[in-house]
N, C-alpha and C positions, 0 to 999 in steps of 0.2 A: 319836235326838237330831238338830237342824239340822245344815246343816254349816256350818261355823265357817273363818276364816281366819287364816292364822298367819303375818304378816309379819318379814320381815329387813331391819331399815333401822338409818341412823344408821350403825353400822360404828365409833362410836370405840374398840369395842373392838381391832381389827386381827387380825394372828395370834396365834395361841394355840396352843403344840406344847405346852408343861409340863403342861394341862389333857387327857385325854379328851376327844374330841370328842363325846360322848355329854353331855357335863360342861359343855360350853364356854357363855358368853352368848350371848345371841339376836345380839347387836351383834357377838360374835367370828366369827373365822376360823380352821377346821384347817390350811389349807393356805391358803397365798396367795402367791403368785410373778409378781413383773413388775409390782406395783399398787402405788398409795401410798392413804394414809388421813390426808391430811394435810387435810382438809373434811370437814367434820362432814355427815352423811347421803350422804356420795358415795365410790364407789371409784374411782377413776382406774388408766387402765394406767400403768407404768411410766417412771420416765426412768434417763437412763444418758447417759456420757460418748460427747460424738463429739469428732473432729480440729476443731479450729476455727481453720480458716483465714483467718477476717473479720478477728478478734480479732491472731491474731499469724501469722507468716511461719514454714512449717517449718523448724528448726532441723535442721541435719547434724551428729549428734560421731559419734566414734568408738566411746566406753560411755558408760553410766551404773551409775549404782551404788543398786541399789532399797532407796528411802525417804531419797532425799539429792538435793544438787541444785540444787533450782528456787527461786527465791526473786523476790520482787518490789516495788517500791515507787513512790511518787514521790515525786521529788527538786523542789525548788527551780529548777534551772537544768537544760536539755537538754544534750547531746549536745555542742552546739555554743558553748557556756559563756555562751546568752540567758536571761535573768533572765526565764524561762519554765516552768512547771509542765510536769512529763516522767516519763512511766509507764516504769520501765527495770528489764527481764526481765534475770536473771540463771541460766543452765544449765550446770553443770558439767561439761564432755567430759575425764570419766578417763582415757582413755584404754586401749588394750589391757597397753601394754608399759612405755611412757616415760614421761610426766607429767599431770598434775591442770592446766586452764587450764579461765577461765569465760569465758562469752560473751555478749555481753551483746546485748537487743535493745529499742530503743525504740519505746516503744507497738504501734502495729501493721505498724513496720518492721521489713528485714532486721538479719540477725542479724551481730553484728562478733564473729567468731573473735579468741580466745586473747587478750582483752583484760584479764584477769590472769591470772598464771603463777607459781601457789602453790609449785612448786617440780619438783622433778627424779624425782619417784616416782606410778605409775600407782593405780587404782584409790584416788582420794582419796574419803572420804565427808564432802562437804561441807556442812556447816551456815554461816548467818548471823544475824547480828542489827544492826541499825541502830540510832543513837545520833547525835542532832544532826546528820543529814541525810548520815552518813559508814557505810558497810557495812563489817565485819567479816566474814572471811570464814575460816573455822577447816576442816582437814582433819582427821576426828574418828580417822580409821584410823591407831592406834598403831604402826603396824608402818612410816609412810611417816617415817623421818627426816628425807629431804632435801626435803620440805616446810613451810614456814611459815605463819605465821598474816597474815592481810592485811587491811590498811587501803585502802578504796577511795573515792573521795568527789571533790566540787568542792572545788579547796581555793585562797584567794585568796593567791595569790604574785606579784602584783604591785604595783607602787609602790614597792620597796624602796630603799634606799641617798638619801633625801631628801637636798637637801644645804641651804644656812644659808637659801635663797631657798624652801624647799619645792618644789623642781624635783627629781624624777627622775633619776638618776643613772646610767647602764649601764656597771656594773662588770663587765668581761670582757667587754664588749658586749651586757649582757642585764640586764634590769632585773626579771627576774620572770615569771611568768605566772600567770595564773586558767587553769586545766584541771583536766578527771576526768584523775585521776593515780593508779597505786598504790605504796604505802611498806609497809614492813614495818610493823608493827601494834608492834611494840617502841617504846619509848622512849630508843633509844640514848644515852649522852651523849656527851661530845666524844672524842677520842679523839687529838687533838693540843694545844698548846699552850705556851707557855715564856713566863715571867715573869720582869723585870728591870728596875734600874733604866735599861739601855740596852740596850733595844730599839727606843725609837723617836727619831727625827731626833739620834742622838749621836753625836760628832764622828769622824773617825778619829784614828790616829795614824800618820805619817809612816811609812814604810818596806812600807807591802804592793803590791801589785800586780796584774795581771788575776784570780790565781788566789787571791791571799791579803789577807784582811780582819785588818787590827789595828786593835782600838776602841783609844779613849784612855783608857777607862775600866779601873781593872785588876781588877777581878771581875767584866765583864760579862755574862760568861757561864760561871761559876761554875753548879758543878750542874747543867749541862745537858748534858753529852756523850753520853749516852746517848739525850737526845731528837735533840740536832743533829746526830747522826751518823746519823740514819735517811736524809740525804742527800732530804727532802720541801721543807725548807724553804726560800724565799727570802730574798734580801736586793735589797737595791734604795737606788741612789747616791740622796739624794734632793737632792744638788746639781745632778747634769747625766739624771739620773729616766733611770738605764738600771738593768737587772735582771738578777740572777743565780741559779741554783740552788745552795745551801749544799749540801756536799756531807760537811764531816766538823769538830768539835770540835776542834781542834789542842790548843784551853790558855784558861785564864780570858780572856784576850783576844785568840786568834786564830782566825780561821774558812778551811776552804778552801770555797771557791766554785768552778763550772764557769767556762773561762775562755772569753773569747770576749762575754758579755753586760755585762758593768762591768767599770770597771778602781777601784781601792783603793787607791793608789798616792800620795794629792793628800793629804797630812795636814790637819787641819782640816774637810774636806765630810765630809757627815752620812751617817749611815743609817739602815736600818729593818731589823727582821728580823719576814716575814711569815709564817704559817702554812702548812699545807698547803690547799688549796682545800675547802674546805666542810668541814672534820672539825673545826673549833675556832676561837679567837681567841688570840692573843699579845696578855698586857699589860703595858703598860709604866707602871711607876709613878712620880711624881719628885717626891720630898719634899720642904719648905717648911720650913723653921723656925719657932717662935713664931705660927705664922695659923690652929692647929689646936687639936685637942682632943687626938686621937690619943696613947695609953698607947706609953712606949719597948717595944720589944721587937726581934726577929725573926721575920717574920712569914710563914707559906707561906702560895700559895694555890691555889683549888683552882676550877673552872669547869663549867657547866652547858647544854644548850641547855633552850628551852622549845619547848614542844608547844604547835599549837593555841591559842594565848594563855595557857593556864592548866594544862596540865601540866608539870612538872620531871622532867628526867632525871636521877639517881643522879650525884656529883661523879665529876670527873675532875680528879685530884691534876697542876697544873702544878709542872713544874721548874724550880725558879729560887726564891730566897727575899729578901722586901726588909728592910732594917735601918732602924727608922723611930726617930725620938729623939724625946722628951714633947713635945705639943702642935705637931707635924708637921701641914702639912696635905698632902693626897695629891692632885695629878693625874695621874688615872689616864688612858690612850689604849688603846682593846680594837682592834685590827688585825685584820683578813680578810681573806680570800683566795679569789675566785669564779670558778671554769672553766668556763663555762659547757659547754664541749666535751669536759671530761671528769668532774668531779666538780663538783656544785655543794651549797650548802647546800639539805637535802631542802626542799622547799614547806612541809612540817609546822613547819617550823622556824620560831618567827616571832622568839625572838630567843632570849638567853644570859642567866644570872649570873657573876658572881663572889664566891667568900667568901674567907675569911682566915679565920689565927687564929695563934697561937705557937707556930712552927717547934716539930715534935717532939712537943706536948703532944697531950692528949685535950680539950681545952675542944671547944664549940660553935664549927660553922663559923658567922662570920658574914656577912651581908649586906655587901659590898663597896658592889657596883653592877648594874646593871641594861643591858641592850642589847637592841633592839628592830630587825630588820632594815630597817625601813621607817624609823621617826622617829631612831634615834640611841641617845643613854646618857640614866644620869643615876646618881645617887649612892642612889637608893633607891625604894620602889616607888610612890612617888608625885609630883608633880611633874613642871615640862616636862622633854621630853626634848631631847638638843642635837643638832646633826645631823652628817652623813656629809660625810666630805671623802675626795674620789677624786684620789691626784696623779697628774699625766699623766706619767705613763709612758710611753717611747716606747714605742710598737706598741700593740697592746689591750690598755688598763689591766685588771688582773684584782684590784687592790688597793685595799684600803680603810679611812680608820678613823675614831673618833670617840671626843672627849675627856669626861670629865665629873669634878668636883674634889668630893671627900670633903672634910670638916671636921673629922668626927667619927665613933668609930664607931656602926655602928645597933643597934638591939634588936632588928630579924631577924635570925632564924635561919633556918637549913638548915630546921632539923626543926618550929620555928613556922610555915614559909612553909608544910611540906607537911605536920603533921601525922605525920609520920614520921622516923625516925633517916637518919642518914646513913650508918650503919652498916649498913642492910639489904643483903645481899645483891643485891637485884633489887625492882625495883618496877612491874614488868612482864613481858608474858608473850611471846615469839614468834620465840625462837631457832628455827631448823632443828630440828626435833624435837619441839618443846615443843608444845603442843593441850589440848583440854577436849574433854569429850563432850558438851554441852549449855550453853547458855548462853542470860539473857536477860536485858532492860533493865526498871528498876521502882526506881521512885524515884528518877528520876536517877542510879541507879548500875548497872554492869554486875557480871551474879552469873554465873561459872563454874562448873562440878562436873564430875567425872573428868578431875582436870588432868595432866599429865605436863609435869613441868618442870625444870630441872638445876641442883642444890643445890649450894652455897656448893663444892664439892669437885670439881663436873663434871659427877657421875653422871645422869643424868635418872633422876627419882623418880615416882612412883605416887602418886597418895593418892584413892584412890577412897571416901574417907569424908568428904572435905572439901568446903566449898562457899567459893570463893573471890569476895572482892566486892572492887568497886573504890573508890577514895573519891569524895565526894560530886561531884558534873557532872564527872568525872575518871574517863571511861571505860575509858581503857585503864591505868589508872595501879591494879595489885596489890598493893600493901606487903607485905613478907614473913608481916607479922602478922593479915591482913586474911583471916582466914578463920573457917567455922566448923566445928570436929566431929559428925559424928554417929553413932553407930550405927559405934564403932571397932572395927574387926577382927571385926566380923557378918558376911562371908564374901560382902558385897553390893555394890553399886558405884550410885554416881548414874547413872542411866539418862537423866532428865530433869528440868529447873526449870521452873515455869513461876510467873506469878503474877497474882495476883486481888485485889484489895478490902485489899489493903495486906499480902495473903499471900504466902509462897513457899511453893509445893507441891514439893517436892522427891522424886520419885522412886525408889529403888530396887528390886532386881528383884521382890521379895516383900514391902519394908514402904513406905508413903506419913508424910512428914516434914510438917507443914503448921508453917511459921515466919511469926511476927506481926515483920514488918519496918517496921509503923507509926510507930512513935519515930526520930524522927530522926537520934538516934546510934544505932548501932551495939551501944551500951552498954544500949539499951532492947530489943533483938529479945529475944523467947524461942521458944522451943519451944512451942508452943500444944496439939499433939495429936502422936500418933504413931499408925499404922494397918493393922497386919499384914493381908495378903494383899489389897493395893490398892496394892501397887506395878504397873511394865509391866517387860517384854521388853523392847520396840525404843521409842525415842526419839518417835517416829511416831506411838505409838499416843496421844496425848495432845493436843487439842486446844483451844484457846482460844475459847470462845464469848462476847456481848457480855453474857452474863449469867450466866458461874460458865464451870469448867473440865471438859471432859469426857476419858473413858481409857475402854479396853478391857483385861480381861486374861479369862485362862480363867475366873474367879471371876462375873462380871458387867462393863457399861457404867455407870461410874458417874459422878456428876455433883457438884459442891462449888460451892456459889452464894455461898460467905464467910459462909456460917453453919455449914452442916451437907452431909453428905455423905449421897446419895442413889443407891441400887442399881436404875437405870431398868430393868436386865435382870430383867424380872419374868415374862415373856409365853414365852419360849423354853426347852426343856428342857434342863435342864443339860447331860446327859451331849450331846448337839447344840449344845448353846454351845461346850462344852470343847473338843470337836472339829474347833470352827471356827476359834477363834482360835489362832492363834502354831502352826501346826501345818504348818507346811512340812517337808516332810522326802522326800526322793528316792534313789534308788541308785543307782550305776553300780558296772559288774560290769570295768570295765577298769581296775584301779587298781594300778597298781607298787611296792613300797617295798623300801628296803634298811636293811638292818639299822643303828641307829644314826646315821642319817640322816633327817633330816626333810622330803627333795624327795620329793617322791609325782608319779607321771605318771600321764597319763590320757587317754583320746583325747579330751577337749574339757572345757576349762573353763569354759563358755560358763557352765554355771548358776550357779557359784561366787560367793561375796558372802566377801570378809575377817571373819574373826565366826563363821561358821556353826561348827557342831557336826560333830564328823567322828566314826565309831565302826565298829571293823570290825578283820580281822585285824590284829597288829601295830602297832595304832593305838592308845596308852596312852587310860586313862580320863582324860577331861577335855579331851582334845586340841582344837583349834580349826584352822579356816585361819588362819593366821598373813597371807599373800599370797599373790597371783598373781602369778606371773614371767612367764607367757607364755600361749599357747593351748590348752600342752598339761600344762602344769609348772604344781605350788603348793606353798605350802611349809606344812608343819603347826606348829602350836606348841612340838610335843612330838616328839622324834626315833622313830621308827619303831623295834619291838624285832624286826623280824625279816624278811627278805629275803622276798618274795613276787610272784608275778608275776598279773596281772588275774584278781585278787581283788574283791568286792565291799566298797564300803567306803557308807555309811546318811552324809547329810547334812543335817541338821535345823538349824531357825531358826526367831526368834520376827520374822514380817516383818507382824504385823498391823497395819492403820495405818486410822486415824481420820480424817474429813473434817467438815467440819461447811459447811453451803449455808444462808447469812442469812437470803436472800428469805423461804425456805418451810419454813423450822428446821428443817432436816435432820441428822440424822448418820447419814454413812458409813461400815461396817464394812468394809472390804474383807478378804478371809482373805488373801492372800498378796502381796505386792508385788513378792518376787523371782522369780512367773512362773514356779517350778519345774512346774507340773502346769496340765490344762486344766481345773481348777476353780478357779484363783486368782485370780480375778475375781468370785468369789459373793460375796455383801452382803449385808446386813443392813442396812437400812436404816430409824431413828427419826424418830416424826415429833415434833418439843415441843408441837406446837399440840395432838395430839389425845392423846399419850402416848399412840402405837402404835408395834409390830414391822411388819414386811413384808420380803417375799424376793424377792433379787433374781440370776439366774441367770446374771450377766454384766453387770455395769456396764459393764465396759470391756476391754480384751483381755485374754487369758488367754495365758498363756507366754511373756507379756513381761514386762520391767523397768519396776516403776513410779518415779516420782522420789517425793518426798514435797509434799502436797498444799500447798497456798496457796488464799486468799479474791483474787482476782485483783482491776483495777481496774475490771472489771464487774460484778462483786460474785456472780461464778462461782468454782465449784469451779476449780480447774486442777491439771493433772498433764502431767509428762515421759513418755510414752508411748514405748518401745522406744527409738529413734535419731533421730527426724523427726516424730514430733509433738508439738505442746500441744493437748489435749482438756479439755475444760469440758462441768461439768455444771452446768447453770442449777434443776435441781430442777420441769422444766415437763415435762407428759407426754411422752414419746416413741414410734417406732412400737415394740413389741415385744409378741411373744406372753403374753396373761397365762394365771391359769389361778387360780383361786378355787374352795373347799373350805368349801359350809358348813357348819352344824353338823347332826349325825346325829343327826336329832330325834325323838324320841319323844314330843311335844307336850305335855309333864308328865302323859303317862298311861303309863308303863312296862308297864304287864301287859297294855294291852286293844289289841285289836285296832282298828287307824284305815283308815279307806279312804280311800284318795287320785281327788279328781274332777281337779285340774286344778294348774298352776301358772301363775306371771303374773310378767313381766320389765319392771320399768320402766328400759331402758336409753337408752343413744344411742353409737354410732358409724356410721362413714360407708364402709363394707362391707358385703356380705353377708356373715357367719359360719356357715358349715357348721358342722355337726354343734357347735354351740353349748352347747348344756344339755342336759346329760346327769345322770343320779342312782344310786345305790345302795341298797337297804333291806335290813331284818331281815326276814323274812317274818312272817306272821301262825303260823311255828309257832317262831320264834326262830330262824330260820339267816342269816346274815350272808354277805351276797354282797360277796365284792371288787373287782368291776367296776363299771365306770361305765357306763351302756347307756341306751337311747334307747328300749326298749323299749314299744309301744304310746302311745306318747308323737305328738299328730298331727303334730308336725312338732319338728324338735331345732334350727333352722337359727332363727337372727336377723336381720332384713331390715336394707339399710342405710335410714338413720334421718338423712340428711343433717346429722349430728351435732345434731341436736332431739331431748329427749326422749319417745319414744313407749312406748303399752303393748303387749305380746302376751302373749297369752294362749293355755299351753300344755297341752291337754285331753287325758287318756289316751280312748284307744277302746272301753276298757272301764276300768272304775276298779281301783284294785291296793289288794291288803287290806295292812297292813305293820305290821310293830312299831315301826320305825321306819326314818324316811327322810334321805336324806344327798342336797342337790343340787352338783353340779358347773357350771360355767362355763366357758368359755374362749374368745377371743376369740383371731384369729390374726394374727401380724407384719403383713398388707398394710392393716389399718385403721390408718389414721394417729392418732386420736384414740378413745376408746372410756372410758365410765363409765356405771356401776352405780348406780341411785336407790333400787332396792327392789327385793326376791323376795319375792311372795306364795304362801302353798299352800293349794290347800284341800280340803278334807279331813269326814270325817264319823267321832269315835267311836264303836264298835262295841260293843253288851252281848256280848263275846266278848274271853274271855282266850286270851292267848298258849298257844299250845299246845308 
């Protein structure tokens, strides 16, 4: 017979382990390490992450905590509060011992240490999500209580306190400010307050003195002793506008005061009684006869601040109650109090409610009136507002207030305004203690899952079956009702949400929730699908692509484009996949415990992640790390059942984590991100363009702490690298050794004998490669050599090719008879560039069967 050639091109097949390489396509690869297949007829070497120092400035912390962390965005306004577009890095420094602070760094400047300070406990694993140009910033580790959840953001706090001129007002000497500021992420509401018909400019009466206030009025302060005794509040002469601190409740009309700041003495001049600085407003109400609408009664009230323009805080019941007669009209005056040097109203604050309703009763709070810190009042949520009047006080004014007259009552409510009771518990999340395990934004609302929060009694609660949502452009605002169940007491916990095409993928460890959140209300979501063994491990492993959602588990890589769900891991052999993913696990043989105690010592807790799995003497089934206390100290979940001294104790985790690179559609496997072993850097890495596998022997460092990945603002991969770096992978070749396996061919003549004359390399890189192409065969009597060799081969070395594509042509000396032949490649670290266009063989079959 001629001899014939058998070409290897195209390549979209990539690697192929699940298949025999005997088995595999002309287009696949048995082996393939350091190459991508992301071009159709070409193999390229490898890329992988380096430090990139162009992009951003090494950052210094003290820990990190692998697959938590790094987050990034652009904001609106820079650094410096200019109405300028601004790329601003956020890295989390856990810390060894003490606390969780982030730090933040603009575009490709230095980095500003500890510029929020989540709270007083180390080893925080921090997650974000952004919402109307303001970061959320959650420490997902259960175990940190004296951490909170944080609000970070430009927030516009100036102009406030206007007064009848639209002029500016600097109440306490301070008028405001526009700055990045951080708040607690709760929605607090007031937390002072007193209500009366005199509380503001009402007369005295005759006989007090430096230290003691007699109103003329003789209920003025009627049910308030318990608030006016907290000794916060002031009063202020507003005849000759000196001030004093209230110090204690005497009787329905007397007050004592600190002495020294007014004197009370002059019966007839007026006063005021102020709040405490930024926790509230005092209203004062003073009823009309015959010029209203207003229904008799007795009436409590109760006060709110507002978020953000458009979130309500939970009521806070003032003390004091007014007696109003039929068709009363009400002017109402809401009083404040601004320190700028010690407390002031938060920035988030942009103003307050007032409701009412019948002393005693359960009716609906209703709608009083309205306060806005910047324009004034008014009597309901529509209409001008009136403005701020600041009396001069001697010294700096820290006082203020603003009138507005009701007529009649409104048809807001409490629970029309928000949608919700006034009865809830909490409407919000971010006490000390309180967290979610995953969180993201999708449909203008923010979805929570693994929350830990502290019910109506105190306790903080679990609900690892719930998925908590906020109400609509009302991010942070939770109602107690606003959730949903799934999958209750299935022994699994939300891992991760993410969402797609009007979906939420919801997460757990073993089943995936896919919910239709399309419908506008809340009342429209269902449950669409449920999907056993396509849940994740780690949070991590899930990532967001512009065209469906990608996840790793032991099972497969799979992909959901908002129609259907697709198992890309097709090319890789199982029992090799399972082993890849979620498979961190290492030992130490120095581990301490005592009996009924759950401190375990160790010589170095360096590798340690809160989470992990712990298993070994005296270590109950199920145990976890609880925390790290120290370098050398952690604490388990589960108390230890018996006294032992450096004992071996097995620490396993699921720390797989997913990346996904735009440009060149990539996704990233990485096996291990907590760096326990020097394989924790292997990858796997897909390509969407050609739907290929390919191996990657080191993206990036191995034995260290990765952070969790980001699409950064150069449309690179980025990662937290050990203590001091940020490293990006752009998805464009880089230097590293490859090494290509192709298929072990038997030319589709299995039985006959082929003899090989020659091979042909149409490559390009810009080195010489020694010992380049090398091959293996069956013999012509069917024995299978394991080696790769070079044998009579006229030359195994590749010239450099000034990155042009060239041919060589690689001739045996004498020709080799074979059943079949396997060729190898490899291509060494010092060529910068290097790609594969085609292997030709050629060959002649033989009238001669295998022996």
């Amino acid at each position: 017979m001629p001899k014939q050639f058998k070409t290897y091109d195209r390549f979209e097949g990539g690697l192929n382990t699940k298949t025999n390489s005997r088995s595999i396509k002309d287009n696949e690869l048995a082996y393939a390490k350091n190459v991508m297949f992301d071009e159709f007829g070409l193999i390229k070497n490898g890329s992988y992450f380096e430090d990139n120092t162009t992009d951003y400035t090494a950052p210094s912390i003290d820990a990190t905590e692998p697959g938590y962390g790094l987050f990034q965005a652009t904001f609106d306004f820079d650094a410096g509060g200019d109405n300028f577009p601004m790329v601003r890095t956020f890295l989390a420094d856990t810390d060894d011992t003490s606390d969780t602070r982030i730090d933040i760094a603009d575009s490709d400047g230095p980095w500003s240490e500890d510029q929020i300070d989540l709270g007083t406990d180390a080893h925080g694993q921090v997650i974000y999500h952004i919402a109307d140009g303001a970061v959320r910033i959650c420490d997902t580790n259960t175990a940190n209580t004296g951490n909170a959840i944080k609000y970070y953001g430009y927030v516009n706090g100036s102009g406030r306190w206007l007064d009848s001129a639209g002029s500016v007002q600097a109440v306490g000497g301070h008028t405001g400010a526009n700055a990045w500021n951080t708040f607690d992420v709760k929605l607090s509401p007031p937390t002072s307050g007193v209500v009366s018909l005199s509380t503001f400019q009402t007369a005295l009466a005759a006989g007090g003195g430096t230290s003691t206030l007699i109103s003329s009025v003789a209920t003025a302060f009627a049910g308030m002793n318990t608030e006016l005794d907290k000794g916060t509040y002031y009063a202020i002469n507003d005849t000759d506008l000196t001030v004093d601190t209230l110090i204690s409740r005497g009787s329905d009309t007397t007050l004592t005061t600190a002495a020294g700041g007014a004197d009370w003495g002059t019966g007839g001049e007026l006063y005021s009684i102020y709040p405490p600085s930024g926790t509230g407003f005092n209203l004062d109400v003073t009823v009309t006869g015959s010029e209203g609408t207003w229904p008799a009664g007795t009436y409590e009230f109760a006060s709110t601040f507002v978020y953000d323009e458009i979130q309500e805080s939970l009521l806070y019941n003032m003390s004091g109650t007014v007696v109003v007669t039929a068709n009363d009209k009400l002017t109402c005056t809401a009083l404040g109090t601004e320190f700028i040097s010690s407390v002031n109203y938060n920035y988030r604050i942009t103003g307050a409610r007032f409701y009412t309703r019948i002393s005693g009763s359960d009716d609906a709070w209703v709608l009083l009136g309205e306060v806005h810190l910047r324009f004034g009042s008014r009597p309901s949520l529509s209409g001008d507002y009136t403005y701020w009047v600041m009396p001069n006080v001697s010294g700096t004014n820290y006082y203020t207030y603003t009138q507005f007259v009701s007529l009649s009552k409104n048809i807001d409510t409490y629970e029309s305004i928000n949608t919700f009771s006034h009865d809830s518990p909490y409407n919000s999340i971010g006490a000390d203690g309180e967290n979610y395990k995953t969180s993201v934004v999708a449909n203008r609302r923010t979805f929570i899952a693994g929350v830990q929060r502290f019910g109506p009694t105190g306790i903080r609660i679990n609900r690892p079956d719930s998925i908590f949502y906020s109400e609509l452009n009302k991010f942070d605002t939770f109602p107690t009702l606003n959730y949903i169940d799934i999958g209750i007491n299935d022994g699994e916990s939300f891992i991760k949400i993410e969402s797609f095409a009007d979906r939420l993928l919801a997460f757990k460890e073993k089943t995936l929730y896919i919910i239709n959140i399309g419908g506008g209300s809340d009342t429209q979501w269902f449950l669409e699908s449920e999907h056993k063994n396509m849940g994740v491990g780690f949070h991590a492993a899930v990532v967001k692509t512009e065209f469906g959602i990608a996840w790793v588990n032991k099972n497969g890589l799979f992909f959901y484009d908002g129609n259907q769900i697709r198992n890309l891991q097709n090319k890789i052999l199982e029992s090799e996949w399972s082993s890849f993913v979620n498979s961190t696990s290492f030992t130490d043989a120095t581990c301490d415990t005592t009996n009924t105690d759950a401190t375990v010592t160790m010589n170095s807790t360096a590798k340690l992640t809160p989470g992990m799995k712990v298993s070994g003497t005296n270590v109950p089934a199920g145990a976890k790390v609880l925390s790290i206390t120290n370098a050398t100290t952690f604490e388990l979940t589960h108390a230890a059942t018996g006294t032992v001294s450096d004992t071996t104790f097995t620490f396993s985790g699921d720390y797989t984590i997913i990346c996904y690179e735009p440009t060149n559609k990539h996704l990233l496997i990485i096996r291990d991100c907590a760096g326990t072993s020097s394989g924790s850097a292997n990858t796997y890495m897909y390509s969407f363009i050609t739907d290929t596998f390919s191996y990657n022997g080191g993206i990036t460092h191995s034995d260290v702490k990765l952070t969790n990945p980001i699409i950064d603002y150069k449309n690179n991969v980025a990662l937290g690298v050990a203590l001091d770096e940020i490293e990006t992978y752009d998805g464009e070749s880089n230097i590293t050794t490859t090494i290509l396996h192709f298929k072990n061919d038997d030319f589709g003549l299995p039985d006959v004998v082929k003899k090989i004359y020659g091979i042909t390399v149409e490559y390009s890189t810009d080195q010489n490669q020694d010992s380049a192409l090398t091959y293996r065969i069956t013999d012509s009597s069917g024995t299978s050599n394991s080696s790769f060799v070079g044998t009579n081969l006229s030359s195994t070395n590749l010239d450099d090719t000034n990155n042009d594509l060239d041919v060589k042509r690689f001739a045996f000396t004498s020709p080799i008879s074979v059943a079949s032949l396997q060729l190898k490649l490899r291509f060494g670290s010092s060529a910068t560039l290097h790609t594969v266009n085609r292997v030709s063989v050629e060959y002649r079959p033989l009238y001669k069967r295998i022996t």
